[in-house]
Structures are given as structure tokens and as C-alpha cells.
N, C-alpha and C positions, 0 to 999 in steps of 0.2 A: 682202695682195697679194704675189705672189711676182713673179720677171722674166718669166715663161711666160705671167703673166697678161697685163703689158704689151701682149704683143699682141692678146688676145683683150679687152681694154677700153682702144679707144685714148683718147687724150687728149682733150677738147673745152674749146673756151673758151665759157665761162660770160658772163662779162665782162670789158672791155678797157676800162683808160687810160689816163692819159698814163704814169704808171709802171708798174704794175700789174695784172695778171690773173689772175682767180678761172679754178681747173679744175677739172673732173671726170676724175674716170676710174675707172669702173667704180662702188665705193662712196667712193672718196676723194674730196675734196676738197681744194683749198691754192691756194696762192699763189705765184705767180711774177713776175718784172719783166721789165717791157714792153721793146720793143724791144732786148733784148739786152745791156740796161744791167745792170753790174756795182756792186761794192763796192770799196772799197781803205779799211783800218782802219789807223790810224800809231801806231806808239810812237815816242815819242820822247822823251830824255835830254836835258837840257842839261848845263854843264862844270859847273855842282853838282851831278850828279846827282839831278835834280828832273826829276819825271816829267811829261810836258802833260797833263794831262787837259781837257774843256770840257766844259760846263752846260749845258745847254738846255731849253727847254719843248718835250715832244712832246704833238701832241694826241692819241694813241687810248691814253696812258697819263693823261691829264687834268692832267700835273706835270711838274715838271722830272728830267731824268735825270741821271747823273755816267756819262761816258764817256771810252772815247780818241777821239782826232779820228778823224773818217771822211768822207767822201765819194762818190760814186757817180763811176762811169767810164763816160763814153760818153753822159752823158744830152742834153749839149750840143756835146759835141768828139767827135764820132762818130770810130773807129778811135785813140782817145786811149791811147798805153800806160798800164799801169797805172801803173808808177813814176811819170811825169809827173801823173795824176791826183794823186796821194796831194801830191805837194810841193804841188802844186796848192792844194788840199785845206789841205792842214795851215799853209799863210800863209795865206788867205782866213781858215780859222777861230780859227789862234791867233795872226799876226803872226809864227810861225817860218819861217826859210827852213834850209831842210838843204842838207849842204854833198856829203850822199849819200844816195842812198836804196837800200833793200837787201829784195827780195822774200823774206818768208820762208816762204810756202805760201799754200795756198788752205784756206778752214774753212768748216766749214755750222753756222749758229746754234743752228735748231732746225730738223732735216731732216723731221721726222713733220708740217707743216704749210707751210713753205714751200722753195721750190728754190732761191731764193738764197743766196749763199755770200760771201766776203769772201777778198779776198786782203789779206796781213797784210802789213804794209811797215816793216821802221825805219829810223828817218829819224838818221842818224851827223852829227856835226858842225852841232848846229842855231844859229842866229844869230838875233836878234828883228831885224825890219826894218819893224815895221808894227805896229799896233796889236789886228790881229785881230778877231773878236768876230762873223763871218761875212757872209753877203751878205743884203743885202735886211733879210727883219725875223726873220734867228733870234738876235738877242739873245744870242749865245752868251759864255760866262764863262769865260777861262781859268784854272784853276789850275796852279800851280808847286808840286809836291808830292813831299819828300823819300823816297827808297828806305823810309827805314827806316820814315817816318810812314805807308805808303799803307794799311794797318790799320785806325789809328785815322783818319784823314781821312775813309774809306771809313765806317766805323762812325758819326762826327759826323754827315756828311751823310743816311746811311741813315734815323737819327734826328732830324732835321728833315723828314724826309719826300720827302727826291731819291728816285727810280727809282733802281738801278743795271742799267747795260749789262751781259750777262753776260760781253763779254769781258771784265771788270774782275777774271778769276779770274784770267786771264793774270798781274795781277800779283798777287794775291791766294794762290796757290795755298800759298806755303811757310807760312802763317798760318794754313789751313784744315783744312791736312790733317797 
């Protein structure tokens, strides 16, 4: 499908929920998030340089994954900046508070199926003030994981059987390539 298509196969919603809606258009298919709800993804360093990472069980992967912290923007604090989301975000899930947070772009995961995106945030000066571990029942696990180890920690877990987030290349990359 090229842009010139766009008009001539406009968009339909298929299905709508509370996050989430299925579209056609034309012969595509995908996925988008409802209500105009965003992403905000956090890196964050503490003063040993030890990276957050958090655990979780997601269900449409049937296992747990190894991620950076992340959250949605907007899904409860309608007009919420994103900065605010992500600090947000990143105490709820690991017990850090940052002392600043710093927008470094907007990214598309995987654009050939769906249209959400994630604005990337790091979080400067972070402080533990809480225990973490998320809201409600995500069971979330944080790890404190050294610059130089994120390789091998990444490769342990892989082999136990964690999912990895693909933002995980982010830190991944000077190993891969």
C-alpha cells in the first residue's frame, strides 16, 4: 500500500476496546490503541551504574518477559505529559523515583502490524523510595544489572525461557553487532 492508496482505502474499525482496536484498510490489517493512549519506555541508571530492568508475565506471549520499564500515557490521567507518565511509571513499577527525566524521541516497535509507538525517556538521578513490583497483580521483578553484565544477564534469562522486549537491543547493540 503506498500514501495515494490511503485515500482511496480508508480506514475502518473492525473492533474496539478498552485499549485496543483491530483495522482494515484496504488489504491491511493491525492494530492500534484506543483512545489516544500512548507508551513512555524508561532507561534508567542508578549511581552504580546498574541498569532497571523489570520481569513480568505477559499473557499473549504465555511467559514472562525481560524489559525496560514502561507504561502507557493517558490511559487514566487523560492529557498526562509524557515525562510525568514515565516517573510515574518507573516508581509504581520499580520503586525508583528520578530526580529528572529526559524525552529522547519517539520509536515504532513493529510498524508493519501495529501503529503504536513509544516515546523513550531517561530517567537521570534515580533514588529507590518504594519497593516497586507494580500495580495490582503484575507481579513485576526488578533487576539491577551492571553496564558491562547486560549480555550475559540477557543471554541467562533468554535461556531459562524469559521473552525479551526488543527494546532490549537498545542496550544490546555494541554486543551484536
Amino acid at each position: 500500500m503506498t500514501a495515494e492508496d490511503n485515500a482511496a482505502f480508508p480506514a475502518a474499525t473492525m473492533w474496539e476496546g478498552r485499549f485496543i482496536k483491530a483495522i482494515r484498510q484496504g488489504q491491511w490489517e493491525y492494530v492500534a490503541r484506543a483512545r489516544g493512549i500512548e507508551a513512555a519506555v524508561i532507561v534508567a541508571f542508578d549511581e552504580a551504574d546498574r541498569v532497571v530492568l523489570v520481569e513480568q508475565y505477559r499473557v499473549p506471549l504465555a511467559r514472562r518477559c525481560l524489559e525496560l520499564p514502561a507504561g502507557l500515557v493517558g490511559d487514566d490521567h487523560a492529557g498526562e505529559p509524557v515525562v510525568d507518565a514515565a516517573a510515574r511509571e518507573l516508581e509504581e513499577e520499580t520503586g525508583y523515583r528520578a530526580g529528572r527525566m529526559e524525552e529522547l524521541g519517539f520509536f515504532h516497535a513493529s510498524p508493519g502490524m501495529v501503529t503504536e509507538g513509544f516515546t523513550l525517556v531517561r530517567a537521570h538521578d534515580i533514588v529507590k523510595v518504594g519497593d516497586g513490583g507494580g500495580a495490582g497483580d503484575e507481579e513485576i521483578t526488578v533487576h539491577l544489572v551492571p553496564r558491562a553484565d547486560i549480555a550475559a544477564f540477557v543471554a541467562a534469562k533468554r535461556a531459562e525461557g524469559v521473552a525479551m522486549d526488543v527494546k532490549l537491543l537498545l542496550l544490546l547493540a555494541d554486543s551484536l553487532i
